[in-house]
C-alpha positions as CSV (number, residue, x, y, z in Angstrom):
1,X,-24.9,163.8,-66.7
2,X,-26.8,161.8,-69.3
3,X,-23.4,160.0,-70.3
4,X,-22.9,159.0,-67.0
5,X,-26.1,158.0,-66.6
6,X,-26.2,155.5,-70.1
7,X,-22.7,154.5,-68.9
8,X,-24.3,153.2,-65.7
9,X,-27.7,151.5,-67.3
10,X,-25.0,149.8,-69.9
11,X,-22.8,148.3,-67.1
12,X,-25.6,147.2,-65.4
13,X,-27.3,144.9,-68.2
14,X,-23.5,143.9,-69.2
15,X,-23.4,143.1,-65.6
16,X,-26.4,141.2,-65.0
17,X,-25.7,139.0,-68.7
18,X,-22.2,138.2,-67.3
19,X,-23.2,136.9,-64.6
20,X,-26.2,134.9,-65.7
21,X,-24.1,133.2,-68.1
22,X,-21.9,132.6,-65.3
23,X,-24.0,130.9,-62.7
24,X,-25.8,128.5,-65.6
25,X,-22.0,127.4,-66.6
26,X,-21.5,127.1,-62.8
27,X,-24.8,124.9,-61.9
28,X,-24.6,123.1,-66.0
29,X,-22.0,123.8,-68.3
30,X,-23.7,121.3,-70.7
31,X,-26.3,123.1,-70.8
32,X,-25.2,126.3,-71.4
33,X,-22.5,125.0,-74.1
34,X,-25.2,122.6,-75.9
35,X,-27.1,126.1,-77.0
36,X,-23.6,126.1,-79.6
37,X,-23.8,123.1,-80.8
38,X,-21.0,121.8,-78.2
39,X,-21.0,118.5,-76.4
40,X,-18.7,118.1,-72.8
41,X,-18.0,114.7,-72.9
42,X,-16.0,113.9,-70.1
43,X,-14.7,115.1,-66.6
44,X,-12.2,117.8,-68.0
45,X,-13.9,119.0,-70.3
46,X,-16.5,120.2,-68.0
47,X,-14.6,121.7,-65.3
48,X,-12.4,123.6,-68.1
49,X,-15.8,125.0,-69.1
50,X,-16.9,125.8,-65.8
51,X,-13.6,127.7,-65.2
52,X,-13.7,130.0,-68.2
53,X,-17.6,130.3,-68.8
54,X,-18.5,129.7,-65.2
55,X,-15.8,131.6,-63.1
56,X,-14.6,134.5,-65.5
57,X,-18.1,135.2,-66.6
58,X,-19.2,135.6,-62.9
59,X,-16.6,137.9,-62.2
60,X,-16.8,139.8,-65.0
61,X,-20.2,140.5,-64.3
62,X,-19.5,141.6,-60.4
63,X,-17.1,143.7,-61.6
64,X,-19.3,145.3,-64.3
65,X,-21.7,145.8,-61.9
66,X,-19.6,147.4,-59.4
67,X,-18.9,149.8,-61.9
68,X,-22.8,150.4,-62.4
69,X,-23.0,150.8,-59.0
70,X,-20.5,153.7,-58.1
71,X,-23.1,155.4,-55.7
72,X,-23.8,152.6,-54.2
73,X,-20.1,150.8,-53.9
74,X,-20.5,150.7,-49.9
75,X,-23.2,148.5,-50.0
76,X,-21.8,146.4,-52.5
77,X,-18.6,145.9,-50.7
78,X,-20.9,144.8,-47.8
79,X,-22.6,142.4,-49.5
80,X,-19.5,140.9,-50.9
81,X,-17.6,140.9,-47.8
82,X,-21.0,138.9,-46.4
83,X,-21.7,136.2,-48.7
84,X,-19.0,133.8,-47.7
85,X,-20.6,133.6,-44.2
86,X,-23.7,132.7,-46.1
């Protein structure tokens, strides 16, 4: 039970790192990519970088946290299914 539990808490933060990483690259992928020393210096450069940091780090993180939220996966489905008509 404990496993489980640590299993669940470790999703979770992986989850929620994932996807904070992801919606900064989203919003500014400068930003996020200036904390490494790396410059974006023109317009493919930056939607490459949203792509991979933005989009796989987002979904990553949903999926990492619909891991960590097996007891709660019907609510979760929910919420996905709702935030298009948002």
């Amino acid at each position: 039970m404990i496993t489980k539990r640590i299993t669940q808490v470790f999703l979770g933060l992986m989850g929620l790192a994932f996807c904070k990483v992801g919606v900064e690259a989203l919003a500014s992928p400068q930003a996020v990519l200036a904390n490494v020393g790396i410059t974006l210096d023109n317009v493919s450069a930056l939607s490459s970088m949203r792509a991979v940091y933005g989009g796989m780090h987002l979904v990553f993180g949903v999926f990492c946290l619909w891991g960590s939220l097996k007891i709660f996966r019907h609510l979760f489905c929910l919420l996905l299914y709702t935030l298009p008509d948002l």
